[in-house]
N, C-alpha and C positions, 0 to 999 in steps of 0.2 A: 201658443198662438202669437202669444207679443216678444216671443224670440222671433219667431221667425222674420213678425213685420219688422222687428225691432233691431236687426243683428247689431254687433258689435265692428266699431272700426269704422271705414269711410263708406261704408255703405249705410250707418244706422241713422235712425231718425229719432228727432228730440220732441217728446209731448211734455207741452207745458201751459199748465190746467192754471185759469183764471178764476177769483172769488174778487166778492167785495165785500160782503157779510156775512157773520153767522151769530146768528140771534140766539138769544140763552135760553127761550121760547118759540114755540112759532105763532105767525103773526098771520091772524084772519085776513086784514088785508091781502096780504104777500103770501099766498102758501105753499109759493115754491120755495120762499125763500131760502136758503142754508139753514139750520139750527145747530143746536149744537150736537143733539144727540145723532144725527145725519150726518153730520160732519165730522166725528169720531168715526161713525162706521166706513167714510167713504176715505179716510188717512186710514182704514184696516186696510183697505181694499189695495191702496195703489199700492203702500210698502212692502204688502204680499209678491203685487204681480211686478212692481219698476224699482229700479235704483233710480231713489230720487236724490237728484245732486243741487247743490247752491247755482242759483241760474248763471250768474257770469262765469263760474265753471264749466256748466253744461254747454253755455254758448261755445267758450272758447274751445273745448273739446270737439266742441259739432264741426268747427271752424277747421282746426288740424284734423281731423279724421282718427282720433283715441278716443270717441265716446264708448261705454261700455253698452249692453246689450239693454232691452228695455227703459232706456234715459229717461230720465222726466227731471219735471221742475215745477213749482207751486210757486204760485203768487195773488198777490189781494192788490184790491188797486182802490184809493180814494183817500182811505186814512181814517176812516170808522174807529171809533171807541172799542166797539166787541172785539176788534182786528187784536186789538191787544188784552182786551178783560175774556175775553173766550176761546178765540180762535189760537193764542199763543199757548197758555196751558196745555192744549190738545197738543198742538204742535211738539212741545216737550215733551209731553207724557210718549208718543208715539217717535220720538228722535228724530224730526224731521225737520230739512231746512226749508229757508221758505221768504219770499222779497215780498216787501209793503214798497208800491209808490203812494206818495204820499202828495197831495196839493195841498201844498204847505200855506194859503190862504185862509183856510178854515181850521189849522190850530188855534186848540187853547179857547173855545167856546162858538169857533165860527161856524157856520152851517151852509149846505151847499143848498145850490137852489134849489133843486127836485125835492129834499127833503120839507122845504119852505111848504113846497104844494103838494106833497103829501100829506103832511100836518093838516093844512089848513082843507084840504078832503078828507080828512079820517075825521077829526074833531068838529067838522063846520055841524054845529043844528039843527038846519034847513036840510031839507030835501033837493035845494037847490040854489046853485051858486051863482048870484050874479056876477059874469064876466064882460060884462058890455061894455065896449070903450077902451078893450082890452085886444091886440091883433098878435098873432100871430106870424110866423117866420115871412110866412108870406102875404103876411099884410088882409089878413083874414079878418073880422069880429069873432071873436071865442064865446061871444053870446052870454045866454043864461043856459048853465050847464045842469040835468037832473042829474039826482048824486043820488038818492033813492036807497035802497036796503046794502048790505056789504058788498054781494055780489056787485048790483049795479056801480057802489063805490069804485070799485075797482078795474070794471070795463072804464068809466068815465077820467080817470086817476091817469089809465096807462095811454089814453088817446091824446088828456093835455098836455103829458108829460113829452110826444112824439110830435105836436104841433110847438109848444115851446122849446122845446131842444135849442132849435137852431139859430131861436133871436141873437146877438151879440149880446155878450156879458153882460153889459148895464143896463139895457133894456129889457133881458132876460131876467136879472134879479128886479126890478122896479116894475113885471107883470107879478112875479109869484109873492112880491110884498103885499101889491095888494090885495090879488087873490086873497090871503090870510086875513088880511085886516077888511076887507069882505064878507071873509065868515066868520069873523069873530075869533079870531084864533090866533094866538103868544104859541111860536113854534118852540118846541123843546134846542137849549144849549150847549146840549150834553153830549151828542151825538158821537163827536170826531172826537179825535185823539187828543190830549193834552204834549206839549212840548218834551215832556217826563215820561210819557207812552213810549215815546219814540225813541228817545235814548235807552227806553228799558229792551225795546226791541230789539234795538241794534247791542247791547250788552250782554243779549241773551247767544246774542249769534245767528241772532235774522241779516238779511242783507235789507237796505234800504234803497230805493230811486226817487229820482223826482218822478211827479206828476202833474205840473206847471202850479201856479199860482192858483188862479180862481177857476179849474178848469175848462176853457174854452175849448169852443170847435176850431181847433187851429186851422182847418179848409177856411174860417170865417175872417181870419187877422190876416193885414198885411206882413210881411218877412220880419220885420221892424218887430214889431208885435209879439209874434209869436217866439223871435229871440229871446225878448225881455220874460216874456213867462216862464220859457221853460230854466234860463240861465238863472234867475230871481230864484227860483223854485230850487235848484241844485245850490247856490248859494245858501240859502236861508236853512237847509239839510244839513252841511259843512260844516255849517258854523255853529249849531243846533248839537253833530256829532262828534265834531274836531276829529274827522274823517273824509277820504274823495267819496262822492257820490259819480259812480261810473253807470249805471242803468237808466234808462227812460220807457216810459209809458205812455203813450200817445191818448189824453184823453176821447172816450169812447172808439175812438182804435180804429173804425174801419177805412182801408184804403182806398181813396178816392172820393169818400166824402166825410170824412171826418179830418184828415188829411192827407196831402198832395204827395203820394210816391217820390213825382218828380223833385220835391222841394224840401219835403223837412224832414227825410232820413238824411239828407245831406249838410242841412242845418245842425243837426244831434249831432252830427259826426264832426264839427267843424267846433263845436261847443265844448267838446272834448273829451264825450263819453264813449263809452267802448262798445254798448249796446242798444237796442230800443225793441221796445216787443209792441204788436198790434194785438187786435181780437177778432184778426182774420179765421176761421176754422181750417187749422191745418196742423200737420206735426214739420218742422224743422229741418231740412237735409243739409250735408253739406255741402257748400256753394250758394246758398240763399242770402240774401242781403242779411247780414246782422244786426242790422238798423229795420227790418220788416218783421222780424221772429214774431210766428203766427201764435195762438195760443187758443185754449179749447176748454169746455168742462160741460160735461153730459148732468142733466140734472135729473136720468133717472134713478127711481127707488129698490129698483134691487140689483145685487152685484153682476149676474146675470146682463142684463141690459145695460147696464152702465157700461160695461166690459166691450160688450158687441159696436156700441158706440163708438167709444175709446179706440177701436181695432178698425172700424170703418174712419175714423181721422186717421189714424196711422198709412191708410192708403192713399190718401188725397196728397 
């Protein structure tokens, strides 16, 4: 089935399946999340059915028309801790390549904001979080939130998480600070990667990208702005790997409202990298912007379905 979607040459299409975590456990909260024993089975699955190639490979192959038949490519996006204490082991056990972009703001003990308020909704006490005085993207009160049994944790988790998204960076982190010191809650510093992760990454024969600074909704920054994060963010990589970092990752990825088609494929490209991937749901042809490459990952549990999935991107 994924030949046929998949042929080889100027006609074949590139699937390239996006993570962020894989937990060494699963997590009541979160139980979709990735784990680890999931994510051994789902590296059985693609190496069976894809030649999975290094993505600035796969890209530039998509680009001239010598991709081989079933193409893929793997990557994580944020710079998670497990990304390299779990997810990299599998990755070598099973011979597989595989790109971390990385927001190089939260090495070495930093933490990104959603994890702020997840923390501080997993751990808070109460049954209920006061958020009064607290607005939202759109200039909302976020109120008094009930947080309730796991279940309800978790409806309430993933609704604050999609009303804060979009505040700008500093007011986005100065909501989810207090949130935490609201509920009584010292979010964990452990999270993301240390500076020493990422060079063991890239030593292993991972590829590396940026994935700006403090990850911003680049739709949300002026031009100015959104230069300084992502160039910062490839700097700070270079000099970390005394290596080019030629890939980017468009924090939360979707086109049009996370960022501007018109604006900042064109900015990536001018910055001096040779790629950028979104988390458009699509597989890749040749002639597609190389600054847009969509990217995709089916979160079902058995191979069966995952697969059907997998073959329905393939069409799109």
């Amino acid at each position: 089935m994924f030949q046929l979607l998949s042929p080889a040459g100027p006609r074949a299409r590139l699937t390239v399946l996006i993570f962020h975590r894989v937990l060494s456990v699963p997590d009541p909260l979160f139980p979709d999340e990735m784990d680890a024993a999931r994510f051994d089975a789902l590296l059985g699955w693609v190496k069976r059915w894809f030649r999975v190639l290094p993505l600035d490979e796969a890209i530039a192959r998509l680009n001239d028309g010598t991709l081989p038949a079933r193409a893929a490519a793997l990557s994580f996006d944020d710079g998670y801790k497990d990304n390299h204490d779990v997810a990299l082991p599998l990755l070598r056990q099973h011979g597989l390549p595989c790109s971390f972009f990385v927001a190089t703001g939260f090495l070495d003990g930093g933490r990104m904001w959603n994890d702020t308020l997840i923390e501080a909704v997993r751990h808070a006490a109460s049954d209920t979080l006061d958020l009064r005085g607290l607005v939202d993207a759109e200039g909302h009160d976020l109120g008094q939130v009930d947080l309730g049994p796991q279940g309800t944790r978790r409806e309430a988790l993933h609704a604050l998480i999609e009303r804060v998204k979009y505040l700008a960076p500093e007011p986005r982190q100065r909501c989810v600070d207090t949130a935490a010191q609201r509920a009584g809650v010292a979010p964990a510093n452990d999270l993301m990667m240390s500076s020493d992760d990422v060079r063991r990454l890239h030593a292993a024969g991972m590829q590396v990208g940026a994935h700006t600074v403090t990850h911003p909704i680049l739709a949300t920054l002026d031009a100015r702005g959104a230069a300084d994060e992502i160039e910062r963010s490839r700097d700070v990589l270079q000099s970390l790997l005394g290596a080019p970092v030629r890939l980017f990752a468009y924090p939360n990825g979707k086109p049009g409202t996370d960022f501007l088609p018109d604006v900042h494929p064109a900015l990536v490209r001018e910055l001096g990298f040779a790629a950028a991937v979104t988390t458009r749901w699509a597989a890749a042809r040749r002639g597609d912007d190389v600054f847009q490459i969509p990217r995709f990952t089916p979160w079902d549990r058995s191979p069966a379905k995952f697969a059907l999935r997998l073959a329905r991107n393939l069409m799109h």
